[in-house]
C-alpha positions in Angstrom: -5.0 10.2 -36.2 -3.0 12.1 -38.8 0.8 10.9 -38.7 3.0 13.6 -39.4 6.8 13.2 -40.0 9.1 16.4 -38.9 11.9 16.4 -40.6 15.5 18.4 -39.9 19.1 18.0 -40.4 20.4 18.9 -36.8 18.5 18.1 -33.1 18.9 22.0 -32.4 17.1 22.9 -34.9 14.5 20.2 -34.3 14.2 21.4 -30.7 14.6 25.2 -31.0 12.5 26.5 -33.7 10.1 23.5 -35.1 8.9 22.3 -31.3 6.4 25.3 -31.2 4.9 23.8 -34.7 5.0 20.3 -33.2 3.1 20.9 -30.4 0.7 23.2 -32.5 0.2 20.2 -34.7 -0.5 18.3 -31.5 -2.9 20.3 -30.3 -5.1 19.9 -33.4 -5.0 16.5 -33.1 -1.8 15.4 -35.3 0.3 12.4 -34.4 3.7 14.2 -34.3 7.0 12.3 -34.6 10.5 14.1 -35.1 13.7 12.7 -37.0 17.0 14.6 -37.1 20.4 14.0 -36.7 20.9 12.3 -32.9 21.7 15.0 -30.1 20.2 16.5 -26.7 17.7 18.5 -28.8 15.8 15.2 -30.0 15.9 13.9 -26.5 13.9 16.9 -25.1 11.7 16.4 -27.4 11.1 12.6 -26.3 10.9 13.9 -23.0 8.6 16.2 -23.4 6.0 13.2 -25.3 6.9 13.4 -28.8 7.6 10.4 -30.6 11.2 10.4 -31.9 13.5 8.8 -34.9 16.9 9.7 -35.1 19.1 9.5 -38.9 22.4 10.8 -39.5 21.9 13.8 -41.9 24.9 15.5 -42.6 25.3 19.4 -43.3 28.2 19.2 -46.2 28.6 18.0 -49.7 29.4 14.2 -49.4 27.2 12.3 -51.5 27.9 9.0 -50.5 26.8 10.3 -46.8 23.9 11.6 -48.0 23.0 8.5 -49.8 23.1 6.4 -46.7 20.5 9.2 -45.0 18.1 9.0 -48.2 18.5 5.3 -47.5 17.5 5.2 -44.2 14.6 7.9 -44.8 13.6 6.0 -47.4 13.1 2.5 -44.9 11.7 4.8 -42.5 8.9 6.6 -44.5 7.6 3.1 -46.1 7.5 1.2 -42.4 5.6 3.9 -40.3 3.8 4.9 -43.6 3.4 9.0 -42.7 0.4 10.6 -43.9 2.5 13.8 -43.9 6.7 14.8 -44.7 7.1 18.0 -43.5 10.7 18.3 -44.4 12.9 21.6 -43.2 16.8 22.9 -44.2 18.2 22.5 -47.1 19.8 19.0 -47.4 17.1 17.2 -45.6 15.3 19.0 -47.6 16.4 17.7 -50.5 16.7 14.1 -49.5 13.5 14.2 -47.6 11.4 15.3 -50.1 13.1 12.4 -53.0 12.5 9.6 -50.1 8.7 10.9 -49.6 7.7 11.1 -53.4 9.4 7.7 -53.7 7.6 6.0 -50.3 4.8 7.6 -51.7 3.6 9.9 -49.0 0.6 11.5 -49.3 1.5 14.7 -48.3 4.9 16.4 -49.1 5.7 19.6 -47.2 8.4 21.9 -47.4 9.6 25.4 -45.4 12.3 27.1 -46.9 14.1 28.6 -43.6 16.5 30.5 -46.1 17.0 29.2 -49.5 20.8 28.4 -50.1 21.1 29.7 -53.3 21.6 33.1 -52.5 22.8 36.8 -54.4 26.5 36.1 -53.1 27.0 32.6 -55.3 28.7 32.7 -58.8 26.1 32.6 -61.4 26.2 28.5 -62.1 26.3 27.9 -58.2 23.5 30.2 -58.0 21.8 28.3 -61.4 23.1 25.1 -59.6 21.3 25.5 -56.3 18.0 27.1 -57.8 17.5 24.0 -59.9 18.1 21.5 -57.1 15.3 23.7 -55.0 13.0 23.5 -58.2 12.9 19.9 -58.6 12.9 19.3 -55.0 9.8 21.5 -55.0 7.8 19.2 -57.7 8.2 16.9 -55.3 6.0 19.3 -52.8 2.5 19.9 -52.2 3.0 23.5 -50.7 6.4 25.0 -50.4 5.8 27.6 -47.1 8.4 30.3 -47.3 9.4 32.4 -44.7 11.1 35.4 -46.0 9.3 37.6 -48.3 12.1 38.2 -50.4 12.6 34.3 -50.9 9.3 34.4 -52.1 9.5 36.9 -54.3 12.1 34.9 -55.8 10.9 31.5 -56.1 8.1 32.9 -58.3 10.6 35.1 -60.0 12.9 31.6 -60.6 10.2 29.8 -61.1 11.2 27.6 -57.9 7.2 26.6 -57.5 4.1 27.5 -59.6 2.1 30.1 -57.1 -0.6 27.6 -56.1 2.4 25.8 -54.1 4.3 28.7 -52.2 2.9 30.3 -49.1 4.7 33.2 -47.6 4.4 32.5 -43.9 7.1 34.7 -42.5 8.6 34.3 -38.6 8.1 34.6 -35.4 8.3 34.6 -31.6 6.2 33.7 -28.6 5.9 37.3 -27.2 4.9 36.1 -24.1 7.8 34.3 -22.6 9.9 37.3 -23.5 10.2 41.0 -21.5 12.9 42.7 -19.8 10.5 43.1 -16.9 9.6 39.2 -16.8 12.8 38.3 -16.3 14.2 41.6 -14.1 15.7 39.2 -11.3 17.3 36.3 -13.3 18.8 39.4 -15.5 20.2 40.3 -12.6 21.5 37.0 -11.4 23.5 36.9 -15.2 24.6 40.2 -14.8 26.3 39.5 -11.2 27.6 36.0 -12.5 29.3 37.7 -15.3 30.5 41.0 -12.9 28.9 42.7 -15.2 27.2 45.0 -12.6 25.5 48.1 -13.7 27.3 49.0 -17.0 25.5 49.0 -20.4 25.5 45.7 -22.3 25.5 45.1 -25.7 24.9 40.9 -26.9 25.0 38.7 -29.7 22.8 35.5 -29.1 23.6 32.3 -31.9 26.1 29.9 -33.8 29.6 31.5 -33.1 30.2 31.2 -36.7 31.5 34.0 -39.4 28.5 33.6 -41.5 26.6 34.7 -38.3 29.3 38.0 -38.1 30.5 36.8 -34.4 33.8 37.8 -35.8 32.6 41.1 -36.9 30.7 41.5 -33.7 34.0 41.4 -31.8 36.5 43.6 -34.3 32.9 46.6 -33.6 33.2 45.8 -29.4 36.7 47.3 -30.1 36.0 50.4 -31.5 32.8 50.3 -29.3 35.0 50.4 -26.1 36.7 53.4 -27.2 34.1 55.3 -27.9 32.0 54.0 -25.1 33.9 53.0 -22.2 32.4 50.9 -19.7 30.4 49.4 -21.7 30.0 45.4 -21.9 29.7 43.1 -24.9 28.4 39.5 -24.0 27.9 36.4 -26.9 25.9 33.5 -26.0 26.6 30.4 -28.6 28.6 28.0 -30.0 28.9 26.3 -33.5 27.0 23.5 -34.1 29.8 20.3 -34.4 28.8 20.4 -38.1 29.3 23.9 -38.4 33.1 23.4 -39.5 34.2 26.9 -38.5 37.0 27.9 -36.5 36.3 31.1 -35.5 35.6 30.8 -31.7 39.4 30.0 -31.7 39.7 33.3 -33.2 37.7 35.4 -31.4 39.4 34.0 -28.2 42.3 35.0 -29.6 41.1 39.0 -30.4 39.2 38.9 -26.7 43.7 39.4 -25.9 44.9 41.3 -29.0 41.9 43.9 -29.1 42.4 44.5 -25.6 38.2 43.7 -24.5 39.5 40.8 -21.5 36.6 40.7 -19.3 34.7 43.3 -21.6 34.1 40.5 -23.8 31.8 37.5 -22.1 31.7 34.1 -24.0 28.8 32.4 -22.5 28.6 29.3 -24.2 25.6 27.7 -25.1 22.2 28.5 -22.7 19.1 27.6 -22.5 17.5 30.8 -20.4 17.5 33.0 -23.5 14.8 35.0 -22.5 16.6 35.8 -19.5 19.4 36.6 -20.9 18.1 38.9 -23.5 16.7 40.7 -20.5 19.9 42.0 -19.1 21.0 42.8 -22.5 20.7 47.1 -23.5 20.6 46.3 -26.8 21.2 43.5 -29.8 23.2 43.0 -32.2 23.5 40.4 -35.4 25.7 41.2 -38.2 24.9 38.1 -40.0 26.1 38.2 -43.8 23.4 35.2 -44.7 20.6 35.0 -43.0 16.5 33.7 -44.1 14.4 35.5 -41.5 16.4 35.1 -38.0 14.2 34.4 -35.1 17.3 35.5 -32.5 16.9 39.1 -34.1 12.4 38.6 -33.3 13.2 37.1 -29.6 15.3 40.3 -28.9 12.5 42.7 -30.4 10.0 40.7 -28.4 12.5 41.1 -24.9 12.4 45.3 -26.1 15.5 45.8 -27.1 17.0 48.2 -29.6 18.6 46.0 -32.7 21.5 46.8 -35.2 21.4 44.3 -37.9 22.6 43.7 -41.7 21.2 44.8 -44.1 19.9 41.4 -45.9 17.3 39.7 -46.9 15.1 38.6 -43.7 16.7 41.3 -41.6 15.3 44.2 -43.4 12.1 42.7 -43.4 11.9 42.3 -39.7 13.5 45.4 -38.6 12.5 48.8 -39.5 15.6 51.1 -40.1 15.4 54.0 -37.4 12.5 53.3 -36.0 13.0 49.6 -34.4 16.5 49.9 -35.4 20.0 50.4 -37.6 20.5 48.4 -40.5 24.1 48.3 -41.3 26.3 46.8 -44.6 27.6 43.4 -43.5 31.0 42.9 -43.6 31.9 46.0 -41.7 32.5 46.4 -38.4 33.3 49.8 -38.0 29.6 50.5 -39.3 28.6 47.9 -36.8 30.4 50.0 -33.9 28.8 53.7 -35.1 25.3 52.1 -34.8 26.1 50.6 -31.6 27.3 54.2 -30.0 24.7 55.9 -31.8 22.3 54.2 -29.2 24.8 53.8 -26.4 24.9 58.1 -26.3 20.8 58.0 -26.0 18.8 56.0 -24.1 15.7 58.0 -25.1 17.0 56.6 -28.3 17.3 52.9 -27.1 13.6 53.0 -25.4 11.7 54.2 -28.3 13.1 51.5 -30.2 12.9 49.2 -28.1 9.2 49.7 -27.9 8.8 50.1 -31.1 10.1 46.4 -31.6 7.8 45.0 -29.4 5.2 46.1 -31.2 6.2 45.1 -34.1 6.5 41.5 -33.4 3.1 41.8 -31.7 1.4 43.1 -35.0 3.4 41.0 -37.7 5.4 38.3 -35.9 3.5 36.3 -33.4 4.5 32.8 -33.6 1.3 31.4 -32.8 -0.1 33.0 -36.0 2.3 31.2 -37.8 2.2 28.1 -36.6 -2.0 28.5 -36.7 -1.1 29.1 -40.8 1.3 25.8 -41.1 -1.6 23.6 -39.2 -4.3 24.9 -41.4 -2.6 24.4 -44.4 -1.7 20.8 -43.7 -4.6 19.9 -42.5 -6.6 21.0 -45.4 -3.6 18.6 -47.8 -4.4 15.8 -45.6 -8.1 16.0 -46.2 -7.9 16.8 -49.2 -5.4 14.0 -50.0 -8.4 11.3 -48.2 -6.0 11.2 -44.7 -8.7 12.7 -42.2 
């Protein structure tokens, strides 16, 4: 059996968007094992049969850190001897893929989530980052990329010759998600929250600024008093190694903006697709973002979106027609788009729709992962492993 190594920074990560790859990989007869960071996420995993190795990896610049996780990596990938790395986010990443080439794995995989270079960076960060990813990737059999426009611009950077990098893009399982699915735990959330009847608008991930949560708030504002009645929920927290304080803030502007009860924190959950069903429509003003899943899951549920428009949101979301793309960084855009569908539900549904069949044509997660498997299994064979 072909031993393949999944490789992550954080356990939520491991757990929330690489499981449905693991247990593709299982299905077509890979040994799967997991290593992250240690957390909840890598013990759902174990529970649910995977095979489980947990390294500190940390998400920040401290080298000496980082040299104690390429350490570890490093003892790890020469006593289980992997047939395959398949190593995700940047750092391990980085670390991943020096600590395969030097155990000499057979097979070095890479998917660029988001490449952390990015057009906001000064020019030598930018040059500093790009470089980093481009030796990284000659350490690489394939380099899978999600977002389009990353892979326009690892051939344009020359990141990866073109025989490396697959564009495999995103997606959902449309199947667990539908407001109709869910209809009565919707309505459970909604009478938890007292949030009755009334229109809802959400935000589902890290309560982080990079994600716009603060944005999201200062537009619930100006939402309110265009749109009374209406109710804004947010479903996250940041990750401990997120190092952002902005939950504090946005605690604080719940009281000086005047939203009290409007404005529902609820914390980290597990019933997303629940959730998203008692939701009217989405919202995620990220100001990074590589090709957000949260932004698929609420396409998949059939909601209307407003998103930013960035790389990885643009490509999943089809101004007007599945939804608004607004500039990041500004709220008040954020709030017209939100009305603009608030006023017209005829509005809402035909997006809404329109989502859903979206992610059924383009973004079907199965299809994705059925891309990922083939493509490692063809390295391993031809690499002598099966």
């Amino acid at each position: 059996m072909v031993k393949v190594l999944q490789l992550c920074a954080v356990d939520f990560t491991a757990y929330h968007l690489l499981r449905p790859l693991g247990l593709g990989l299982r299905e077509a007869g890979f040994e799967v094992v997991f290593c992250c960071s240690p957390g909840e996420g890598l013990d759902l995993l174990a529970k649910e049969g995977f095979e489980t190795r947990a390294v500190p990896i940390a998400r920040n610049y401290n080298v000496a850190l980082h040299g104690r996780s390429f350490a570890a990596l490093l003892r790890l990938m020469r006593r289980e001897r992997f047939a395959i790395v398949h190593a995700h986010t940047p750092v391990a990443g980085l670390i991943g893929r020096a600590a395969a080439r030097i155990a000499r794995v057979p097979v070095t995989a890479y998917t660029a989530h988001g490449f952390y270079f990015h057009e906001g960076m000064s020019r030598p960060v930018h040059a500093l980052f790009a470089g980093l990813e481009r030796a990284a990737a000659s350490w690489s059999d394939v380099v899978f990329v999600q977002s389009r426009e990353d892979y326009e611009d690892a051939l344009r950077l020359r990141i990866a010759p073109p025989r490396k990098l697959v564009h495999i893009g995103n997606g959902v399982d449309p199947v667990r998600f539908g407001a109709k699915l869910h209809a009565a735990a919707a309505a459970r959330f909604r009478e938890e929250h007292g949030i009755g009847s009334s229109p809802v608008a959400g935000f589902i991930g890290r309560i982080v600024r990079e994600k716009g949560a603060v944005d999201f708030v200062r537009a619930a504002a100006a939402v309110k008093r265009e749109a009374p009645g209406t109710k804004f929920v947010m479903v996250g927290d940041p990750l401990p190694s997120d190092r952002d304080s902005c939950f504090d803030e946005i605690v604080r502007l719940r009281g000086e903006l005047g939203l009290g009860g409007d404005l529902v924190l609820a914390g980290y959950r597990k019933d997303v697709p629940e959730i998203l069903a008692s939701f009217d429509l989405f919202a995620l003003p990220s100001r990074r973002e590589g090709m957000p899943r949260a932004l698929l899951e609420a396409m998949a549920t059939g909601l209307p979106v407003v998103a930013t428009n960035i790389r990885g949101c643009r490509e999943e979301v089809r101004n007007g027609e599945t939804g608004f793309l607004v500039p990041p960084r500004d709220p008040a855009a954020l709030a017209g788009a939100m009305v603009r569908m608030l006023r017209s539900r005829a509005l809402m549904s035909r997006m809404g729709e329109g989502g859903r069949a979206r992610v059924l044509e383009r973004f079907d997660e199965r299809r994705i992962v059925a891309l990922q498997v083939r493509h490692l299994d063809a390295l391993a064979r031809a690499k002598g492993q099966k």
